[in-house]
N, C-alpha and C positions, 0 to 999 in steps of 0.2 A: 606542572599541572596542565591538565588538560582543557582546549578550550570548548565551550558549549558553542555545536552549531546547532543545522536545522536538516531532516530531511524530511521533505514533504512529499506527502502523498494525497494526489487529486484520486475524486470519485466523478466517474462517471453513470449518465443514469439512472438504473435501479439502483446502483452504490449510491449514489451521491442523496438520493430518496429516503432510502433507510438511514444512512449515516446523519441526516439533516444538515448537512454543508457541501460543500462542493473539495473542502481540502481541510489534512490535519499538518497539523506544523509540528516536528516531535524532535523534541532537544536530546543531543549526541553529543560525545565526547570522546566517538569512537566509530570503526567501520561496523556494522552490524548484518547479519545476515537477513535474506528478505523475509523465513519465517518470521524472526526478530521484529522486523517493522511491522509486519502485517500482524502479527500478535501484539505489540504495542498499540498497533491502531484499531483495531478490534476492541482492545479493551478501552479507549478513549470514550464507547459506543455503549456502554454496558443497557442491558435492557432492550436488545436491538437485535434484528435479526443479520446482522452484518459478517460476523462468523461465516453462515450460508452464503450469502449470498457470495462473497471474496472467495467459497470455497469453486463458484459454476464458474468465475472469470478470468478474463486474460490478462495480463501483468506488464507492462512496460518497464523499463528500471533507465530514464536518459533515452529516452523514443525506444530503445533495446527491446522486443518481445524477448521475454523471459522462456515461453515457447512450451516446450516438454522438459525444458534443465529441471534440479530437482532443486528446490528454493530454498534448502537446506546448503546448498552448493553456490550461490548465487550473494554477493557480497556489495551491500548499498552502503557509499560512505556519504559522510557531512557532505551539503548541498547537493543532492543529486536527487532527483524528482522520480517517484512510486506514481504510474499511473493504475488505477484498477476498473477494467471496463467487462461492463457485461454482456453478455452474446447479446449478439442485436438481432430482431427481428425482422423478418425481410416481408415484405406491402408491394 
């Protein structure tokens, strides 16, 4: 049997705004892809415009910019931290 970890994912900023926490802690028993997580945490959100927002930002996967890869291709296991930050405005 498989054991339950945790892969988190921090929100930054406007994410962390909408989402109303700064992180979701989302129990695995397997590697999953980062659609996978980000769809999982999406829906953690329901009622939320979190969907959009995660669709304008950049992606860290373990400090990693995720970049231009396609997040279908891209593979988050137990314990490894989803950052999602959104374009920053420049002052």
């Amino acid at each position: 049997m498989n054991e339950t970890q945790i892969i988190t994912v921090r929100y930054w900023a406007g994410a962390r705004h909408v989402a109303g926490t700064d992180a979701d802690h989302l129990s695995v028993t397997t590697e999953l892809t980062l659609v996978e997580v980000l769809a999982r945490a999406v829906a953690e959100h329901p009622g939320t415009t979190l969907s959009d927002v995660v669709k304008a930002c950049s992606v860290l996967v373990d400090d990693l910019p995720v970049g231009s890869r396609d997040p279908a291709s891209v593979t988050v296991s137990p314990g490894q931290v989803v950052e999602v930050l959104p374009p920053f405005a420049g002052g």
